[in-house]
PQR file with spaces between the fields and no chain letter, atoms N, CA, C, O and H, PARSE charges and radii, in Angstrom:
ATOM       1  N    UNK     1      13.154    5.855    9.529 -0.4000 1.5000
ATOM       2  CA   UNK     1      12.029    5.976    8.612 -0.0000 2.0000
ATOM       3  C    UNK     1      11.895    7.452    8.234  0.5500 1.7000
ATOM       4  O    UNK     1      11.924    8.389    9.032 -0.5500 1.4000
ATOM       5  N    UNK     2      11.749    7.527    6.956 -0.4000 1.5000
ATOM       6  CA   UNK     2      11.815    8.912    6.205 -0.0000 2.0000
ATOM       7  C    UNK     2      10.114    9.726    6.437  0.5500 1.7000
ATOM       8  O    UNK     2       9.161    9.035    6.796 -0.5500 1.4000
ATOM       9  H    UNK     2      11.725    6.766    6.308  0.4000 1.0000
ATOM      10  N    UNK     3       9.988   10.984    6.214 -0.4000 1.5000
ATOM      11  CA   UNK     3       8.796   11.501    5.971 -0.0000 2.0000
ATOM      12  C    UNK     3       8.109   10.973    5.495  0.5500 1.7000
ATOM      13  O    UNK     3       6.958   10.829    5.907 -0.5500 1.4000
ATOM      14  H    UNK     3      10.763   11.546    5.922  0.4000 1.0000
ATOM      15  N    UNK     4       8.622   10.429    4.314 -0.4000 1.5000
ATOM      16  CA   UNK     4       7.488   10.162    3.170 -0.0000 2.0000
ATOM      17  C    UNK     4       7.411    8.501    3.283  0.5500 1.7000
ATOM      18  O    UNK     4       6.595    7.861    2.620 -0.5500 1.4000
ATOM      19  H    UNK     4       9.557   10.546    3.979  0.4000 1.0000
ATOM      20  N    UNK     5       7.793    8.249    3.654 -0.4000 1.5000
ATOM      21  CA   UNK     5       7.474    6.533    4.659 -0.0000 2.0000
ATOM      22  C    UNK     5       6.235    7.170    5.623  0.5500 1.7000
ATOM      23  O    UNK     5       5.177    6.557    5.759 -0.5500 1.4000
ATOM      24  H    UNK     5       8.456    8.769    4.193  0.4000 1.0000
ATOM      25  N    UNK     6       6.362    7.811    5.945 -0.4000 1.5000
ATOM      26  CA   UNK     6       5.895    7.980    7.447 -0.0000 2.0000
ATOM      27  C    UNK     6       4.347    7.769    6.553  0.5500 1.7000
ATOM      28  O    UNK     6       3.447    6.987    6.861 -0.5500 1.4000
ATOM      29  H    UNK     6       7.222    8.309    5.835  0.4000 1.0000
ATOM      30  N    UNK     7       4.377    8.819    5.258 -0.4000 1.5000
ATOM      31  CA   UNK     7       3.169    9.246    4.845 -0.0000 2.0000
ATOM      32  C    UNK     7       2.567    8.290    4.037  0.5500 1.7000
ATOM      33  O    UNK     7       1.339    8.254    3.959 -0.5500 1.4000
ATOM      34  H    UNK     7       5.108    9.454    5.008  0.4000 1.0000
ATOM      35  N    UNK     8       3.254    7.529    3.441 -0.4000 1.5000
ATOM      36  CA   UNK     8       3.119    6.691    2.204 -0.0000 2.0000
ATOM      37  C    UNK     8       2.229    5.414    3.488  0.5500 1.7000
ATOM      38  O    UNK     8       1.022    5.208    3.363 -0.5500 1.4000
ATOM      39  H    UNK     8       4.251    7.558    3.504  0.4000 1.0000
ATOM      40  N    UNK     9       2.833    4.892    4.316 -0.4000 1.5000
ATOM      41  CA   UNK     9       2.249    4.266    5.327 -0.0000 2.0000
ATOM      42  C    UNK     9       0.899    4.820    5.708  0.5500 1.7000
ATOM      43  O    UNK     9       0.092    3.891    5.671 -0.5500 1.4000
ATOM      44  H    UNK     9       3.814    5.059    4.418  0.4000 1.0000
ATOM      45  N    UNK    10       0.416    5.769    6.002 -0.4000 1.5000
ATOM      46  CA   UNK    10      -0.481    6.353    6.815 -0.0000 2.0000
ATOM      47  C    UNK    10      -1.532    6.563    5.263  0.5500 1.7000
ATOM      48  O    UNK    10      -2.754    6.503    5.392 -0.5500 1.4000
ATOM      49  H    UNK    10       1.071    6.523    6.031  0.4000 1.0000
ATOM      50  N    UNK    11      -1.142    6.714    4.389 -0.4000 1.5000
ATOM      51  CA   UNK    11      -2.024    6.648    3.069 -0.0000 2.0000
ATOM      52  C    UNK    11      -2.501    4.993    2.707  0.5500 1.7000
ATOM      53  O    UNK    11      -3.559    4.651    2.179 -0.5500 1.4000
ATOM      54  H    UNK    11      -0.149    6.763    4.284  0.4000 1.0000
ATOM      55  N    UNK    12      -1.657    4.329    3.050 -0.4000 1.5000
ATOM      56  CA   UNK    12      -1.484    2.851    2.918 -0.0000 2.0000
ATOM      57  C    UNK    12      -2.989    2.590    3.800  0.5500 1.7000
ATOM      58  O    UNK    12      -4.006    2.209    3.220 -0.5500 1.4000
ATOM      59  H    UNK    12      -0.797    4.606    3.479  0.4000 1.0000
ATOM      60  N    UNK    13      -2.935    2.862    5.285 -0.4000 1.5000
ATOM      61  CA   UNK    13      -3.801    2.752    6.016 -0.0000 2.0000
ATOM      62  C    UNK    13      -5.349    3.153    5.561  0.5500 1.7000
ATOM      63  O    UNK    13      -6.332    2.419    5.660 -0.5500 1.4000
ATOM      64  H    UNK    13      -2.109    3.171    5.757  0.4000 1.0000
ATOM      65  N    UNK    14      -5.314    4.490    5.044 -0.4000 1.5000
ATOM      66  CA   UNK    14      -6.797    4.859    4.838 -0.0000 2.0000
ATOM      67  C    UNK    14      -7.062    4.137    3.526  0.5500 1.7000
ATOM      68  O    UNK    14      -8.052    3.413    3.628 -0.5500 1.4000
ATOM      69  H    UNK    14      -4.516    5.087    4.964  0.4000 1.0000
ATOM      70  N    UNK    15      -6.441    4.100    2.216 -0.4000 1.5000
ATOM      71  CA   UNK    15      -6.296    3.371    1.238 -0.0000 2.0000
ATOM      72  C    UNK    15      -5.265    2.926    0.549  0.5500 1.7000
ATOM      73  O    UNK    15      -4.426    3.564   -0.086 -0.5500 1.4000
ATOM      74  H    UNK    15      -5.637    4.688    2.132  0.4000 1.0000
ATOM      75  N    UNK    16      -5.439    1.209    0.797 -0.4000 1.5000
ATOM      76  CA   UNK    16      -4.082    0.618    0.815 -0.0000 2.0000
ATOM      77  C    UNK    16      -3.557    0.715   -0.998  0.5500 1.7000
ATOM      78  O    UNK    16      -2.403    0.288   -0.952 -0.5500 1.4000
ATOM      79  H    UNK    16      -6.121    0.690    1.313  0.4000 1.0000
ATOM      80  N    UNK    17      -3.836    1.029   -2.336 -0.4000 1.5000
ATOM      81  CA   UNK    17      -3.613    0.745   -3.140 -0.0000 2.0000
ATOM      82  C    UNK    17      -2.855    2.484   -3.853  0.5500 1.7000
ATOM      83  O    UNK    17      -1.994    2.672   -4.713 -0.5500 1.4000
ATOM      84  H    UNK    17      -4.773    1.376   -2.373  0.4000 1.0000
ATOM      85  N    UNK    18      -3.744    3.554   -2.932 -0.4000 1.5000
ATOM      86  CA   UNK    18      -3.186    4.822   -3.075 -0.0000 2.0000
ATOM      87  C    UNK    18      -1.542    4.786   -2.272  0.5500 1.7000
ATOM      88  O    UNK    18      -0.496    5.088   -2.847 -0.5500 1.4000
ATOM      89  H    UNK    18      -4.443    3.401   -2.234  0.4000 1.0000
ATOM      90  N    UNK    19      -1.605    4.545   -1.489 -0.4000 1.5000
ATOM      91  CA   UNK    19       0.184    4.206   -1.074 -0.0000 2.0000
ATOM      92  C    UNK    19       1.059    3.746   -1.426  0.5500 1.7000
ATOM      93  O    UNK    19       2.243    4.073   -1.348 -0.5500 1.4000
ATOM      94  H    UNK    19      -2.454    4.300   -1.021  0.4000 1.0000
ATOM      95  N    UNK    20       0.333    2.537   -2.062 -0.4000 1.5000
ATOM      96  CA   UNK    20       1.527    1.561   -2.845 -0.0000 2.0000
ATOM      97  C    UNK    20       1.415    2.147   -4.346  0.5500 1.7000
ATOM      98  O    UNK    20       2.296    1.735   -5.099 -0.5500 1.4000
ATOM      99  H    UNK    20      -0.629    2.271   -2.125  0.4000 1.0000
ATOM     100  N    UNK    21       0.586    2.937   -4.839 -0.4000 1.5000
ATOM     101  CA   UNK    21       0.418    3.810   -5.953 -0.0000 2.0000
ATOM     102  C    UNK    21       1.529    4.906   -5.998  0.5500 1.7000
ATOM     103  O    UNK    21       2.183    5.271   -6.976 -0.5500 1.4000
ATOM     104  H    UNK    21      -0.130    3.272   -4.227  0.4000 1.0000
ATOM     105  N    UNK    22       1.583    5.313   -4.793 -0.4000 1.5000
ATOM     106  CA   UNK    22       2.531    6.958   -4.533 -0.0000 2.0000
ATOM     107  C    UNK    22       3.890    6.553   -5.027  0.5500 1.7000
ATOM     108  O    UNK    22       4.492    6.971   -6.016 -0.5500 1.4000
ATOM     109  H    UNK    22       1.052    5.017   -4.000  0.4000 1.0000
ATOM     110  N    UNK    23       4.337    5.442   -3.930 -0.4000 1.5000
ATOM     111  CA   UNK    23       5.777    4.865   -3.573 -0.0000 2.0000
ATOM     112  C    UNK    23       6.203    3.917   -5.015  0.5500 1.7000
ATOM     113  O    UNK    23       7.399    3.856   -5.299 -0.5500 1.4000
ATOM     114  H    UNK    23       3.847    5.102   -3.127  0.4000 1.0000
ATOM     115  N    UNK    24       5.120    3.145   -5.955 -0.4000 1.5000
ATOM     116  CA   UNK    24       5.990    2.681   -6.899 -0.0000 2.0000
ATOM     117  C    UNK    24       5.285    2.792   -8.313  0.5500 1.7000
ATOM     118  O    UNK    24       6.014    2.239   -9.136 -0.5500 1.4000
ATOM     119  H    UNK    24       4.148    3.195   -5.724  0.4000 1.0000
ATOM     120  N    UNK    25       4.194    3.276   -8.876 -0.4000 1.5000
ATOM     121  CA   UNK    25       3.295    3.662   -9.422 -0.0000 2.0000
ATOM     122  C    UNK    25       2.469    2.469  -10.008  0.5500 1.7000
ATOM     123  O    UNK    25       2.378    1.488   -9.270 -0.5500 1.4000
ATOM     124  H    UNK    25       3.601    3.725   -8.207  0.4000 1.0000
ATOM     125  N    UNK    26       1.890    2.413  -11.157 -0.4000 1.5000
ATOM     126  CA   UNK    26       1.410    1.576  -12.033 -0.0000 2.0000
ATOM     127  C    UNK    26       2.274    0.079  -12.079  0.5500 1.7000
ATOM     128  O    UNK    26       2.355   -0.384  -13.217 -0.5500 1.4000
ATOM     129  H    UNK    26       1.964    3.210  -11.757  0.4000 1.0000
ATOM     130  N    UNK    27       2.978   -0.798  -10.912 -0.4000 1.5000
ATOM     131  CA   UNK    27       3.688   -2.015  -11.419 -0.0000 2.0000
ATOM     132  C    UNK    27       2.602   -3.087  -10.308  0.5500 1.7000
ATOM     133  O    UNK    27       1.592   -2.923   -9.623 -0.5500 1.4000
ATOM     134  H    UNK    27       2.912   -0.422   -9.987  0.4000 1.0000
ATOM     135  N    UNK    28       3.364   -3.999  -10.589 -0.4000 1.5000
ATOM     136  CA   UNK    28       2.844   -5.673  -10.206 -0.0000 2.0000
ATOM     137  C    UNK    28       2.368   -5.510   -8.632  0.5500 1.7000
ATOM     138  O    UNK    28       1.370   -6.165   -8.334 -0.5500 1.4000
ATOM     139  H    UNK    28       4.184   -4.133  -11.146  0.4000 1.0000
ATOM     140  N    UNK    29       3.047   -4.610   -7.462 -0.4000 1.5000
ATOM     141  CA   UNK    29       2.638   -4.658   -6.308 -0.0000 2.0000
ATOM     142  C    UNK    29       1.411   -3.668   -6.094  0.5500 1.7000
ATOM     143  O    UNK    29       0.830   -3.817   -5.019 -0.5500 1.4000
ATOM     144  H    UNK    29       3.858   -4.078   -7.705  0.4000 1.0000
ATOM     145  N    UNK    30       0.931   -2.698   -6.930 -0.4000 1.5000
ATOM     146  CA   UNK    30      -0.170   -2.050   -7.247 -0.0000 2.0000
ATOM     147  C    UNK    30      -1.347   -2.939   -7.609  0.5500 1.7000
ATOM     148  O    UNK    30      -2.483   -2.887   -7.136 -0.5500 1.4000
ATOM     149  H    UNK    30       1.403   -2.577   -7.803  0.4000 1.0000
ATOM     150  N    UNK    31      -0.934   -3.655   -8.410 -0.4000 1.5000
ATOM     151  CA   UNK    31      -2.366   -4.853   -8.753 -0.0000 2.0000
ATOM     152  C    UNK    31      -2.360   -5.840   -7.769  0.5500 1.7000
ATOM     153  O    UNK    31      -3.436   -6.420   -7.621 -0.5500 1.4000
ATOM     154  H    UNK    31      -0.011   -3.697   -8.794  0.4000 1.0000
ATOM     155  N    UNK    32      -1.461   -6.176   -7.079 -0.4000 1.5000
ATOM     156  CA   UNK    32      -2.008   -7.048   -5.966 -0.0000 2.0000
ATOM     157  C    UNK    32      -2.239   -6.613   -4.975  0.5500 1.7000
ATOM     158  O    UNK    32      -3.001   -7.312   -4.306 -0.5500 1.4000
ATOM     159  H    UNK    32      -0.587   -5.705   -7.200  0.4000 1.0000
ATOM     160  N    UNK    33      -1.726   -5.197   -4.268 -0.4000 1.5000
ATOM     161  CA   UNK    33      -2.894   -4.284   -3.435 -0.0000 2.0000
ATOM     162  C    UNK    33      -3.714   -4.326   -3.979  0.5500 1.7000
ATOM     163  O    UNK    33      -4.233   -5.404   -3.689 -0.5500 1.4000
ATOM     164  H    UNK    33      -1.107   -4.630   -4.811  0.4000 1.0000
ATOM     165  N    UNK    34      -4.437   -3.718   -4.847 -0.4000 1.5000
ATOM     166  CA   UNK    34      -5.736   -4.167   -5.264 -0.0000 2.0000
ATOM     167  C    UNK    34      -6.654   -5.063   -5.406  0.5500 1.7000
ATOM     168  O    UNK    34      -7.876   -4.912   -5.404 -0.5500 1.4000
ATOM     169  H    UNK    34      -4.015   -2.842   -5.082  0.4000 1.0000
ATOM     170  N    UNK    35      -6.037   -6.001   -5.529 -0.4000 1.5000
ATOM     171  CA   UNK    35      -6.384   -7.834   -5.136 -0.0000 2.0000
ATOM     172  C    UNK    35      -6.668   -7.646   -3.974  0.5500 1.7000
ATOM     173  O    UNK    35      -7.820   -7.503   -3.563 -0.5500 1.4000
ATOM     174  H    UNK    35      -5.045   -6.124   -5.530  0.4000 1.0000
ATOM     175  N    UNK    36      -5.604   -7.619   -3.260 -0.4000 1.5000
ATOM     176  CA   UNK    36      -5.966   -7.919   -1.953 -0.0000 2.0000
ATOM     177  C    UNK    36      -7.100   -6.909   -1.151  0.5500 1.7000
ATOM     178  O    UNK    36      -7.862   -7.347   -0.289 -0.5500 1.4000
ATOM     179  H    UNK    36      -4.668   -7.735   -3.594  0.4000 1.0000
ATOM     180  N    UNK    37      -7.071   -5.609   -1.553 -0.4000 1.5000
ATOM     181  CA   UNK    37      -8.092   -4.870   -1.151 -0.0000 2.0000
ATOM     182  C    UNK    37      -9.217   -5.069   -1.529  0.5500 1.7000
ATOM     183  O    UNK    37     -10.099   -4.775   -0.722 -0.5500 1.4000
ATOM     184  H    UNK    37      -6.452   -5.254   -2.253  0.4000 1.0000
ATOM     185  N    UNK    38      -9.552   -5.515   -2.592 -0.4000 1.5000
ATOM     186  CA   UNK    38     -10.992   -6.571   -3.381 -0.0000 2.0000
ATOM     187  C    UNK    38     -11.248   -7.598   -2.410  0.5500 1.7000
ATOM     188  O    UNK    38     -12.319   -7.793   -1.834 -0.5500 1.4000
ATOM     189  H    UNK    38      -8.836   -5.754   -3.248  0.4000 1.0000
ATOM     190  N    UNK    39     -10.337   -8.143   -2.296 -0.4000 1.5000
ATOM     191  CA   UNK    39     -10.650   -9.490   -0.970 -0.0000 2.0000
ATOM     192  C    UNK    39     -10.973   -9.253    0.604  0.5500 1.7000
ATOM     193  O    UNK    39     -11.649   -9.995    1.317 -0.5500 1.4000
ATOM     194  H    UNK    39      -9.467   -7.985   -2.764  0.4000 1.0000
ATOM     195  N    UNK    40     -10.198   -7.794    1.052 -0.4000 1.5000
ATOM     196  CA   UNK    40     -10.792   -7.613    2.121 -0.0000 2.0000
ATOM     197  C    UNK    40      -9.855   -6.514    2.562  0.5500 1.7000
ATOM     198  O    UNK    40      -8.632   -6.531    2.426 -0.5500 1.4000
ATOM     199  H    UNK    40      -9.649   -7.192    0.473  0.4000 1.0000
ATOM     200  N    UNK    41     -10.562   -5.582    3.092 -0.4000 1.5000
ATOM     201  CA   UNK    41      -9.524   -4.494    3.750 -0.0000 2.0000
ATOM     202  C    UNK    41      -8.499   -4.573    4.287  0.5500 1.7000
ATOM     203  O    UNK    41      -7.522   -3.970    3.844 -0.5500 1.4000
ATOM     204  H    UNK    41     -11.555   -5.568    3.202  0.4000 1.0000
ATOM     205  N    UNK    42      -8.413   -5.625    5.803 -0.4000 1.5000
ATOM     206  CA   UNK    42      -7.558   -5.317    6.270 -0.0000 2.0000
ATOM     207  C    UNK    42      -6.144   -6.358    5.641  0.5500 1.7000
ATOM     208  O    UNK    42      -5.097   -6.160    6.258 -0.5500 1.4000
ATOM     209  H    UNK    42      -9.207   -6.115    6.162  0.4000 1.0000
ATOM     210  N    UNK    43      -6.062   -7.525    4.368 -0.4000 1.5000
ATOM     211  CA   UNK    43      -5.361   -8.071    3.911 -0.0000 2.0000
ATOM     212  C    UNK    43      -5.165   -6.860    2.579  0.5500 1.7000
ATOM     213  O    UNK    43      -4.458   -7.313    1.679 -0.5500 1.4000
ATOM     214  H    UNK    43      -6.912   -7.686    3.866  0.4000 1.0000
ATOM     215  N    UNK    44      -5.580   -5.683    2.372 -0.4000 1.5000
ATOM     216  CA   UNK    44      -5.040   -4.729    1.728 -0.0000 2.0000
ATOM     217  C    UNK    44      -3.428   -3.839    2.212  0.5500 1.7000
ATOM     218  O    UNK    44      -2.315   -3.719    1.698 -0.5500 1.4000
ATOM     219  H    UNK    44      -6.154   -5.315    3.104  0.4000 1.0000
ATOM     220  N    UNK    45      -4.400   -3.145    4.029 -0.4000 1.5000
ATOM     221  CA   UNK    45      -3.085   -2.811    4.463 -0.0000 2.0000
ATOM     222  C    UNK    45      -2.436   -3.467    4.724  0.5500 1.7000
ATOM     223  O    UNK    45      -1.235   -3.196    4.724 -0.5500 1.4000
ATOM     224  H    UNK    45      -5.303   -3.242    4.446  0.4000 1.0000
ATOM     225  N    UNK    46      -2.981   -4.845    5.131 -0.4000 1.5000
ATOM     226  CA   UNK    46      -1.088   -5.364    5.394 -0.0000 2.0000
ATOM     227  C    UNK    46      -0.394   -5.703    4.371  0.5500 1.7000
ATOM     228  O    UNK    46       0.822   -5.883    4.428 -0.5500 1.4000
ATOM     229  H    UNK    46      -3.956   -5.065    5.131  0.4000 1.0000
ATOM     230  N    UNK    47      -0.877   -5.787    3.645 -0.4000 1.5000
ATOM     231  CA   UNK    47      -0.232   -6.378    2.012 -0.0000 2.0000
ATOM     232  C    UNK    47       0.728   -4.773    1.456  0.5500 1.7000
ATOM     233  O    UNK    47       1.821   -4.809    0.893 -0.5500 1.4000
ATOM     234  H    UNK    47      -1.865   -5.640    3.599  0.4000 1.0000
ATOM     235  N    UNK    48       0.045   -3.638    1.766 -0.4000 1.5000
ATOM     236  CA   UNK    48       0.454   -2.403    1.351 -0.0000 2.0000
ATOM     237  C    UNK    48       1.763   -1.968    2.452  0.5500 1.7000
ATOM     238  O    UNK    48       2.737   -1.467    1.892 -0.5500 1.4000
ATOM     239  H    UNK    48      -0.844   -3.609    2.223  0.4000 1.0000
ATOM     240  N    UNK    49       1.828   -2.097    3.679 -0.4000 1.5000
ATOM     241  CA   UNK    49       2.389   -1.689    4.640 -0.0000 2.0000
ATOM     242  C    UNK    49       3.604   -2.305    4.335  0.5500 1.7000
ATOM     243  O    UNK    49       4.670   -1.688    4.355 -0.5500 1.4000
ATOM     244  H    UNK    49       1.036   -2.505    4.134  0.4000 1.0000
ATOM     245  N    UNK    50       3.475   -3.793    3.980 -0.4000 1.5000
ATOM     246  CA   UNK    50       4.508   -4.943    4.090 -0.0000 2.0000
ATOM     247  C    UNK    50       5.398   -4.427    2.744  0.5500 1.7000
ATOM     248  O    UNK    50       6.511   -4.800    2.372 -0.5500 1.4000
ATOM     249  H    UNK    50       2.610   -4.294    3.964  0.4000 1.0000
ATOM     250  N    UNK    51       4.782   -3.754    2.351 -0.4000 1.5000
ATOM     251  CA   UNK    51       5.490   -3.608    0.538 -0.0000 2.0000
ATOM     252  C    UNK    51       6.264   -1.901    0.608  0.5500 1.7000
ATOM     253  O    UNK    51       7.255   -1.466    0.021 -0.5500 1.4000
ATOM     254  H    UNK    51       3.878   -3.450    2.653  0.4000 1.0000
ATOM     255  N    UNK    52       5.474   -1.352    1.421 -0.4000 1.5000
ATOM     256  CA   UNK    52       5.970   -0.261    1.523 -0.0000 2.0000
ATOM     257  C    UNK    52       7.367   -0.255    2.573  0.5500 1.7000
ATOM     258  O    UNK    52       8.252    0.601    2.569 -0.5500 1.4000
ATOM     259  H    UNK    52       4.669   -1.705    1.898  0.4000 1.0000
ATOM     260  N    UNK    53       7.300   -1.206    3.268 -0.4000 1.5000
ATOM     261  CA   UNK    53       8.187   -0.987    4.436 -0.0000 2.0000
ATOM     262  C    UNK    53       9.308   -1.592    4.112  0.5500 1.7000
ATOM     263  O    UNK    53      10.305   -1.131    4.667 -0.5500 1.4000
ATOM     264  H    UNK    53       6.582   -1.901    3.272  0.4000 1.0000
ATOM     265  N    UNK    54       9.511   -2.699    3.213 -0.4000 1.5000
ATOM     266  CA   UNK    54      10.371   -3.504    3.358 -0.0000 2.0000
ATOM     267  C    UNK    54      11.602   -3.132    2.155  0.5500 1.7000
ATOM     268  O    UNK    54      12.620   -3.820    2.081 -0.5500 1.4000
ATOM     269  H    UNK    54       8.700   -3.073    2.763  0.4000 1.0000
């Protein structure tokens, strides 16, 4: 795992839609972090973590 994994993750954590913002900008997994962070925090980070990691 790279630095910016390390960080993009740990941004993911405090706000899941700013991470998945960093790592792929304005596309389709940005609006459904956001979905999912509308629906409930912690189905934000995992939704963000899972997208970032994989």
């Amino acid at each position: 795992m790279s630095d910016s994994t390390f960080i993009d993750i740990i941004l993911a954590i405090i706000l899941p839609p700013l991470g998945v913002f960093l790592k792929f900008g304005i596309e389709t997994e940005f609006w459904i972090c956001v979905v999912c962070t509308f629906f409930g925090y912690l189905p934000g980070i995992i939704y963000a973590v899972y997208v970032i990691t994989k």
